[in-house]
Each structure stands twice: as structure tokens, then as C-alpha cells.
Biotite code that builds the C-alpha atoms (Angstrom):
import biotite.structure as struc

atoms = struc.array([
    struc.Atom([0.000, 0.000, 0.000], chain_id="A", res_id=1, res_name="UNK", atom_name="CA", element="C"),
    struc.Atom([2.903, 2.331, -0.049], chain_id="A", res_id=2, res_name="UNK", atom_name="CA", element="C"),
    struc.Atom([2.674, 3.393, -3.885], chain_id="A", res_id=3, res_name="UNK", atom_name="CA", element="C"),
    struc.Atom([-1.002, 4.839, -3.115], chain_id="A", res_id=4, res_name="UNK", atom_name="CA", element="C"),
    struc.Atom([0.702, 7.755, -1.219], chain_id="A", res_id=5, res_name="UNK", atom_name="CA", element="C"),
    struc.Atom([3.697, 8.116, -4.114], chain_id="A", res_id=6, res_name="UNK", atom_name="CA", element="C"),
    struc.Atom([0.172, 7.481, -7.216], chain_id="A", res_id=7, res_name="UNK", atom_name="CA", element="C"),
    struc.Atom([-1.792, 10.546, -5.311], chain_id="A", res_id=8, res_name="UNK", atom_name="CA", element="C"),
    struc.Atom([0.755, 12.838, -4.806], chain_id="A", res_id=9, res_name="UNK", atom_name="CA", element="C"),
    struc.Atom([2.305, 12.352, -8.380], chain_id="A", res_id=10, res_name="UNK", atom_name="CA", element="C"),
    struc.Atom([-1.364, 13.079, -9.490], chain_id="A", res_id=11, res_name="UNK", atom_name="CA", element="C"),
    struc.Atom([-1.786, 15.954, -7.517], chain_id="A", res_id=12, res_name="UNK", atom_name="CA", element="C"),
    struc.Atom([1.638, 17.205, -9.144], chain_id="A", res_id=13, res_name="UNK", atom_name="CA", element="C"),
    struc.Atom([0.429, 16.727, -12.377], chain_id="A", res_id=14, res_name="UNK", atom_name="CA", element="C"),
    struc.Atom([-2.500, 18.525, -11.618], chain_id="A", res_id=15, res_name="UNK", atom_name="CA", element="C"),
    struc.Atom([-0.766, 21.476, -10.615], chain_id="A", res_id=16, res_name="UNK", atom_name="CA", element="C"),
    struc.Atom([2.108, 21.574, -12.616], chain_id="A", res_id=17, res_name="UNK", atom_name="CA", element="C"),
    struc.Atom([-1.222, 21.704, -15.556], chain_id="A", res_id=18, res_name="UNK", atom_name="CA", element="C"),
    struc.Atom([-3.199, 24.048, -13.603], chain_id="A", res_id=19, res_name="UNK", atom_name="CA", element="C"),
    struc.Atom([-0.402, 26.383, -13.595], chain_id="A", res_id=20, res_name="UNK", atom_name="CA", element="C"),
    struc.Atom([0.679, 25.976, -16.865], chain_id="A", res_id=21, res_name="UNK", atom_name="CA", element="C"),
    struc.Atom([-3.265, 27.122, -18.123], chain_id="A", res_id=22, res_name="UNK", atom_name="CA", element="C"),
    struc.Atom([-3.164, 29.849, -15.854], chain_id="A", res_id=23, res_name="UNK", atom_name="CA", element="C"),
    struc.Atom([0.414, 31.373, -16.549], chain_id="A", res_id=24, res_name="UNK", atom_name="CA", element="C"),
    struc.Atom([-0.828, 30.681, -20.477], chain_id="A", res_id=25, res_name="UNK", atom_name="CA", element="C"),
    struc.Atom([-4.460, 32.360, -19.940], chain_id="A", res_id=26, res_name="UNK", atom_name="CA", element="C"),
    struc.Atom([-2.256, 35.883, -18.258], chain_id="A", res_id=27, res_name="UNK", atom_name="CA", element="C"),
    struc.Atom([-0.061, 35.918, -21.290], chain_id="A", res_id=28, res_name="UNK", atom_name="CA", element="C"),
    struc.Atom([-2.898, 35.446, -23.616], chain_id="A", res_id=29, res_name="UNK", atom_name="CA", element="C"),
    struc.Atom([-5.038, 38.902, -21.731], chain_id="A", res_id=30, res_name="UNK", atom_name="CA", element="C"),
    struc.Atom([-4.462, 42.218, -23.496], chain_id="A", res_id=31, res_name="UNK", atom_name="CA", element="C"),
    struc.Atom([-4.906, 44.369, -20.424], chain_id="A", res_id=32, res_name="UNK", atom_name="CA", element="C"),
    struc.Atom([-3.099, 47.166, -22.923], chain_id="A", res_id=33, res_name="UNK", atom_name="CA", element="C"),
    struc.Atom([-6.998, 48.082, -23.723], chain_id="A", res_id=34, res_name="UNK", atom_name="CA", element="C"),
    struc.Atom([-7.860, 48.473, -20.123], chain_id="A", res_id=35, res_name="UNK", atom_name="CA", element="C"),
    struc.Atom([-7.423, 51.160, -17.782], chain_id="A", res_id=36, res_name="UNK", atom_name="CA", element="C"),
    struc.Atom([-5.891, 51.477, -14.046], chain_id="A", res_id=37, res_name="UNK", atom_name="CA", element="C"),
    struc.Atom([-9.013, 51.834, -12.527], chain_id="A", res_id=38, res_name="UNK", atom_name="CA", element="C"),
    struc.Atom([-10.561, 48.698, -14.066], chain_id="A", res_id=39, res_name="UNK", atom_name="CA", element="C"),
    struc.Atom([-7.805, 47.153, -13.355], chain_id="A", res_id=40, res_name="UNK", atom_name="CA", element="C"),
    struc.Atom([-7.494, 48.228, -9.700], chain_id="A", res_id=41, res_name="UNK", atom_name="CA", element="C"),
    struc.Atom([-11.336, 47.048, -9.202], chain_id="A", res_id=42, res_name="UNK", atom_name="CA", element="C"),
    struc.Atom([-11.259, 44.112, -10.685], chain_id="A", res_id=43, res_name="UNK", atom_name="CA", element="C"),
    struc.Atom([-8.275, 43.091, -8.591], chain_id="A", res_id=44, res_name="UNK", atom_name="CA", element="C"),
    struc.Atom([-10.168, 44.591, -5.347], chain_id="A", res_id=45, res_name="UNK", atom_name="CA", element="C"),
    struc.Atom([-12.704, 42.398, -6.054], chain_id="A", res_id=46, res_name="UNK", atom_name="CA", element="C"),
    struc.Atom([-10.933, 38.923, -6.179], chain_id="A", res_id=47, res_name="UNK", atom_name="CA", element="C"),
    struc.Atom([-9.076, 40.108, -2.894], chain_id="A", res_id=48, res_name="UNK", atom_name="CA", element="C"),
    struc.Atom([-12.545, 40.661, -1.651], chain_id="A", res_id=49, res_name="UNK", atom_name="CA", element="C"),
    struc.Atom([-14.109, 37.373, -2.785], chain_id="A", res_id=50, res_name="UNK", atom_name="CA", element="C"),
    struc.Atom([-10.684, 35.279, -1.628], chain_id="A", res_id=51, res_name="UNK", atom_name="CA", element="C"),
    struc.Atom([-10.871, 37.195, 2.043], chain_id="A", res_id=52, res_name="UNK", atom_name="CA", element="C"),
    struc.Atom([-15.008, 35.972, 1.890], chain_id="A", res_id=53, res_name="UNK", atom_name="CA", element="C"),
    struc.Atom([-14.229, 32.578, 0.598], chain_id="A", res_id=54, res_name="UNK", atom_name="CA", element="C"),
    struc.Atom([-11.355, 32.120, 3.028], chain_id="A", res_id=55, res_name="UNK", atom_name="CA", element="C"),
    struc.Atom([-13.304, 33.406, 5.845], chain_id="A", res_id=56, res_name="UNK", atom_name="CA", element="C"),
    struc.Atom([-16.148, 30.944, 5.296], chain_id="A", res_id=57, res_name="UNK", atom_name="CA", element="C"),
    struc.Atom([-13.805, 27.682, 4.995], chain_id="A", res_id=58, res_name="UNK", atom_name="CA", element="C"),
    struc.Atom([-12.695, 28.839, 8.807], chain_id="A", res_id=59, res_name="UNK", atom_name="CA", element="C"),
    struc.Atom([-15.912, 29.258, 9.431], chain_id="A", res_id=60, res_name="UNK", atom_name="CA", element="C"),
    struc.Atom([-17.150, 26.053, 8.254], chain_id="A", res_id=61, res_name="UNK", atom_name="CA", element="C"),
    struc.Atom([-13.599, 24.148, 9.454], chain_id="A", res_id=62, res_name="UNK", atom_name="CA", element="C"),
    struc.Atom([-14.086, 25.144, 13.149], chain_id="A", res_id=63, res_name="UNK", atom_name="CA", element="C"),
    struc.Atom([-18.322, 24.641, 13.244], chain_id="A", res_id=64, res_name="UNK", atom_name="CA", element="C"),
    struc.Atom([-17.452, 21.072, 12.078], chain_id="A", res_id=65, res_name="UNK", atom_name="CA", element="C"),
    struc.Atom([-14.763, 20.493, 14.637], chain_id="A", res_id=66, res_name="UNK", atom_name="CA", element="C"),
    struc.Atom([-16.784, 21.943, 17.138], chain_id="A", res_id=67, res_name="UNK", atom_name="CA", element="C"),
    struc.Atom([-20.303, 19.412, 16.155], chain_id="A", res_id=68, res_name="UNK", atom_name="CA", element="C"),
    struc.Atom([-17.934, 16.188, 15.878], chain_id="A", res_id=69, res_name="UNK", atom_name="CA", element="C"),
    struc.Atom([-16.758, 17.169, 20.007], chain_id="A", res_id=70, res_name="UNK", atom_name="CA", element="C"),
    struc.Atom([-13.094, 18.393, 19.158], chain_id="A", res_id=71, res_name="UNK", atom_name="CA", element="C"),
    struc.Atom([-11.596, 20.539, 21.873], chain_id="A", res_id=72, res_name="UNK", atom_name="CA", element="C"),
    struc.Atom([-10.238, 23.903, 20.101], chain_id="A", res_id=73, res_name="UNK", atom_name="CA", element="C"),
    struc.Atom([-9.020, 25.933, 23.021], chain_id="A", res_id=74, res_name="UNK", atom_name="CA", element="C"),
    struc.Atom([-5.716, 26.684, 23.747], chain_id="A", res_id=75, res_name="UNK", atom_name="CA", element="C"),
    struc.Atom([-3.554, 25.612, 26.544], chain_id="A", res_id=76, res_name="UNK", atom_name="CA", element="C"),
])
């Protein structure tokens, strides 16, 4: 059972070594010549935003779990 760890996180390199390869490809493919610095400066405002939210609600959701299954979260 030891080449399930090595399959999954060979995958899970793959995966990312793609996912990153799309995403540096999709940024050089953009033409943000066209745009201005204000679209630019809210549309980046906006994914901060969204991230913080998203972020925020995986804690959120993390910790009510942990809580409802009995797991002790305080500090010592």
C-alpha cells in the first residue's frame, strides 16, 4: 500500500504543474493594454474581496465542524 501515497501525490503534481501551466498561459494570452488602471485596480479589489469571503467561510465552516464532531479547540 505504499505506492497509493507516491500514485496521489504524483497526481496531484500533475494537476498542478497543468493548472499552472493554463493559468500562466491564460495571463499571457489577456491584453490588459486596452484596459485602464481603474478597471484594473477594481477588478483586482474584487478577487481580494471574494478570496478574504471565501477564506473566511472555509474557517468558518472548518471550526463549526470540529466543534459538532466534540473536538476541543481551546488553547492551553
Amino acid at each position: 500500500m505504499d505506492w497509493v501515497l507516491i500514485a496521489f501525490a504524483l497526481f496531484k503534481g500533475l494537476v498542478f504543474v497543468a493548472g499552472m501551466h493554463f493559468a500562466i498561459k491564460w495571463h499571457y494570452d489577456q491584453e490588459w493594454k486596452g484596459t485602464d488602471r481603474r478597471t484594473l485596480v477594481r477588478m483586482g479589489s474584487k478577487f481580494v474581496a471574494i478570496f478574504v469571503l471565501l477564506l473566511l467561510l472555509v474557517l468558518l465552516f472548518t471550526f463549526g465542524l470540529a466543534r459538532m464532531l466534540g473536538m476541543d479547540l481551546s488553547l492551553p
